[in-house]
C-alpha positions as a printed NumPy array, in Angstrom:
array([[-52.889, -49.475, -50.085],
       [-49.49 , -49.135, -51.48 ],
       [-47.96 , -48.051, -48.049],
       [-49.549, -50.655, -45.962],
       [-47.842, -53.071, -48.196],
       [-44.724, -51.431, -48.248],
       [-44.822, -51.146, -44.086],
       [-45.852, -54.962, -43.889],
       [-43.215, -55.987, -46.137],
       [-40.772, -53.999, -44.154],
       [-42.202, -55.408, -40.583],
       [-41.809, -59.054, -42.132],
       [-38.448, -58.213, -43.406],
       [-37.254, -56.934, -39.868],
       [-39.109, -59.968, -38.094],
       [-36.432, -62.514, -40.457],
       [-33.559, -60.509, -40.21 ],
       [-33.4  , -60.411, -36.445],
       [-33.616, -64.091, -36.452],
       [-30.476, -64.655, -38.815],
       [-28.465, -61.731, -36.928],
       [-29.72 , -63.252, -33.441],
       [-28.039, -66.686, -34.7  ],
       [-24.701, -65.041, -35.91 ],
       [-24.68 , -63.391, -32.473],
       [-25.471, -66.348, -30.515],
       [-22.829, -68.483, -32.148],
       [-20.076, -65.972, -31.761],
       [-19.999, -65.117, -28.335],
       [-19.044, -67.606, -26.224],
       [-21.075, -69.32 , -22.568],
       [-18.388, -68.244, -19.648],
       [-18.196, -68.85 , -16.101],
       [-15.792, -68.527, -13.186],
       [-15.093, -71.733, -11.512],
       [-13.432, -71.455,  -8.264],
       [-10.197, -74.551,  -7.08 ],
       [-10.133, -74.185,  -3.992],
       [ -6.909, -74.288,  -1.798],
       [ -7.867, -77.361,   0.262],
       [ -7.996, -79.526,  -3.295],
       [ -5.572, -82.652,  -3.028],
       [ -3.235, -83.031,  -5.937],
       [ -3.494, -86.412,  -7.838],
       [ -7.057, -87.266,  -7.089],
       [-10.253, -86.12 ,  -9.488],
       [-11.979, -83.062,  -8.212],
       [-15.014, -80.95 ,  -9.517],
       [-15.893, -77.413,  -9.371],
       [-19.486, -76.073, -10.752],
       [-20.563, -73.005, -11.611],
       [-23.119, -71.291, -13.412],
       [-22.847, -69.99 , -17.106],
       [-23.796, -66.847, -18.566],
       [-24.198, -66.245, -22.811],
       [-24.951, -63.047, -24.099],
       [-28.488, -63.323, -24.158],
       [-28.475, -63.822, -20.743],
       [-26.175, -60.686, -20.182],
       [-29.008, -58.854, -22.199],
       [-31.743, -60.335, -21.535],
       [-33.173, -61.983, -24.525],
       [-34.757, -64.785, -23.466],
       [-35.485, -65.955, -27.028],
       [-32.618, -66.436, -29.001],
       [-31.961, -69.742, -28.462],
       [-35.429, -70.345, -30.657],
       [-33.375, -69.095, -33.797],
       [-30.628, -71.262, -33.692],
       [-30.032, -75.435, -34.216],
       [-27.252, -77.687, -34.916],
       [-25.158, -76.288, -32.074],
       [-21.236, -77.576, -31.601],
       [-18.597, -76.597, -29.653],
       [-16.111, -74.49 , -31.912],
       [-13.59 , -73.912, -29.208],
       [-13.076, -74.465, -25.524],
       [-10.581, -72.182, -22.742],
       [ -9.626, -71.655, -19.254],
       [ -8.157, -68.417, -18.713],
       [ -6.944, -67.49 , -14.818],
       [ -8.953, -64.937, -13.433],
       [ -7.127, -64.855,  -9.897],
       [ -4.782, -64.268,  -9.515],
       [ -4.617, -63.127, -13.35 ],
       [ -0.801, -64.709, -13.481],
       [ -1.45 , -68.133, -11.941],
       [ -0.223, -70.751, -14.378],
       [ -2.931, -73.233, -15.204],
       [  0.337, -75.548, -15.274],
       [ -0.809, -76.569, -11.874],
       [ -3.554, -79.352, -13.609],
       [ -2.401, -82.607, -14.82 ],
       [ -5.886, -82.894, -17.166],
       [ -9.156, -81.028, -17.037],
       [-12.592, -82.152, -18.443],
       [-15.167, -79.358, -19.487],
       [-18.999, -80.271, -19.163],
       [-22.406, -78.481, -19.435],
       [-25.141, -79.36 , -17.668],
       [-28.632, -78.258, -18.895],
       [-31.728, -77.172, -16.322],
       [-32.845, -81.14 , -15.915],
       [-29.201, -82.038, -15.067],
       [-28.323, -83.869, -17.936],
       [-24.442, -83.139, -18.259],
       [-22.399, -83.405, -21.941],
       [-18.521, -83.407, -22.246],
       [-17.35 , -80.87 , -24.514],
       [-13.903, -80.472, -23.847],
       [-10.761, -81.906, -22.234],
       [ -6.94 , -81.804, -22.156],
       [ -5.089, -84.877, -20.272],
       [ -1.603, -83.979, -20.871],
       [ -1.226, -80.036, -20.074],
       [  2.06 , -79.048, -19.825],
       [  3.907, -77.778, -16.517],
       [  4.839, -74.598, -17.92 ],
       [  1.814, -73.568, -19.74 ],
       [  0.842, -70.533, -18.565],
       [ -2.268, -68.148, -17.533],
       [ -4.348, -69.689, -20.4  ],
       [ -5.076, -73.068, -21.683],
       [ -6.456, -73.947, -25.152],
       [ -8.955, -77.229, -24.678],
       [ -9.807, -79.99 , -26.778],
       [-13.078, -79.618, -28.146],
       [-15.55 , -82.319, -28.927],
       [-17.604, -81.533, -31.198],
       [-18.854, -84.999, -32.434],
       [-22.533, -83.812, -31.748],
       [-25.151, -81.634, -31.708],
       [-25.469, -80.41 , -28.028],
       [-28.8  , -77.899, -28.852],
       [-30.638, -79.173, -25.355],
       [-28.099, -78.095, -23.476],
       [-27.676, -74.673, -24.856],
       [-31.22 , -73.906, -25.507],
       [-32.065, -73.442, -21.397],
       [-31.824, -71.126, -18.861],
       [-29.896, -72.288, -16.218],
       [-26.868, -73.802, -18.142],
       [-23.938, -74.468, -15.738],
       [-20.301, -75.509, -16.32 ],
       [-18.655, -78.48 , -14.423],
       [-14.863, -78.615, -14.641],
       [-13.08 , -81.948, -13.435],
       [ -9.665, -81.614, -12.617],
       [ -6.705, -83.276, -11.457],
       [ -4.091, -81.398,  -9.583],
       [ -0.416, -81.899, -10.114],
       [  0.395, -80.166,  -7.166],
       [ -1.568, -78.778,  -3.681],
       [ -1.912, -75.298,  -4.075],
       [ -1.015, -71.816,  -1.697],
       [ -4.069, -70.406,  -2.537],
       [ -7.671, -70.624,  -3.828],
       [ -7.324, -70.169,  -7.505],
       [-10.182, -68.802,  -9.846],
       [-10.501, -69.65 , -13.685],
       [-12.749, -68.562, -16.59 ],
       [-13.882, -70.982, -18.338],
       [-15.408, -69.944, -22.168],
       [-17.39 , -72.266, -24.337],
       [-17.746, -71.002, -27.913],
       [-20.438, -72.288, -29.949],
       [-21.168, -72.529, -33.718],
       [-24.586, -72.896, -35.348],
       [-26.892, -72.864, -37.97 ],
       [-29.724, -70.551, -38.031],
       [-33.363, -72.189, -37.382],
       [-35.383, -70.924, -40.164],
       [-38.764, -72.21 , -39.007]])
């Protein structure tokens, strides 16, 4: 009798845990995609490129995490050039960040309007994290919308990673 307490006590122990590590996981890697400008984009005229996100649960398959978390915000926002690697993301006069959930309901969550000429391979965004953007996160076929404006035309298609990192609370229910 004593074991088959002990063993439920450790099952139900397990069964929380997970839950609480599955939220500190979620909320500290980041959604990512690789959003293509192409070449042809005019300079001085609003453009978007779309592409479709990927969050570690994705990557490994866990299809459930997103039940263990709430209160989702966007800690921090980037675009990082992917190709070529030196490219300097100087080349945007602003950028606007947005997800887009599976009904294609679409939620700012980051933006820079004055980005320097000479910033380099990586740009830091401005977040906003005014709200609580749970329905966007908790689907499977989250995508990423950049708007852009170039300053200038550009010699060649240029890709960029875009990373969303999230914070949250763990869902105790």
């Amino acid at each position: 009798m004593k074991k088959a307490i002990i063993i439920l006590i450790c099952i139900i122990s397990a069964n929380m845990g997970c839950g609480t590590v599955q939220s500190i996981i979620k909320s500290t890697f980041p959604y990512t995609a690789t959003l293509v400008v192409p070449m042809s984009s005019k300079s001085n005229t609003t453009i978007v490129a779309t592409s479709t996100a990927s969050s570690f649960d994705q990557i490994f398959g866990n299809q459930n995490g997103a039940t263990y978390i709430k209160e989702v915000r966007v800690a921090s926002a980037r675009l990082d050039a992917s190709n070529p690697s030196n490219q300097n993301l100087g080349v945007f006069k602003s950028v606007k960040l947005y997800i887009i959930n599976d009904g294609g309901a679409e939620v700012m969550v980051a933006s820079r309007s004055d980005v320097s000429e000479n910033i380099g391979n990586n740009l830091v965004l401005d977040v906003d994290n005014s709200r609580f953007i749970d329905e966007y996160v908790k689907g499977n076929n989250l995508r990423i919308k950049l708007e852009y404006v170039l300053r200038n035309n550009l010699t060649s298609d240029v890709s960029v990673r875009a990373a969303i990192n999230l914070s949250s609370s763990p869902n105790t229910k």
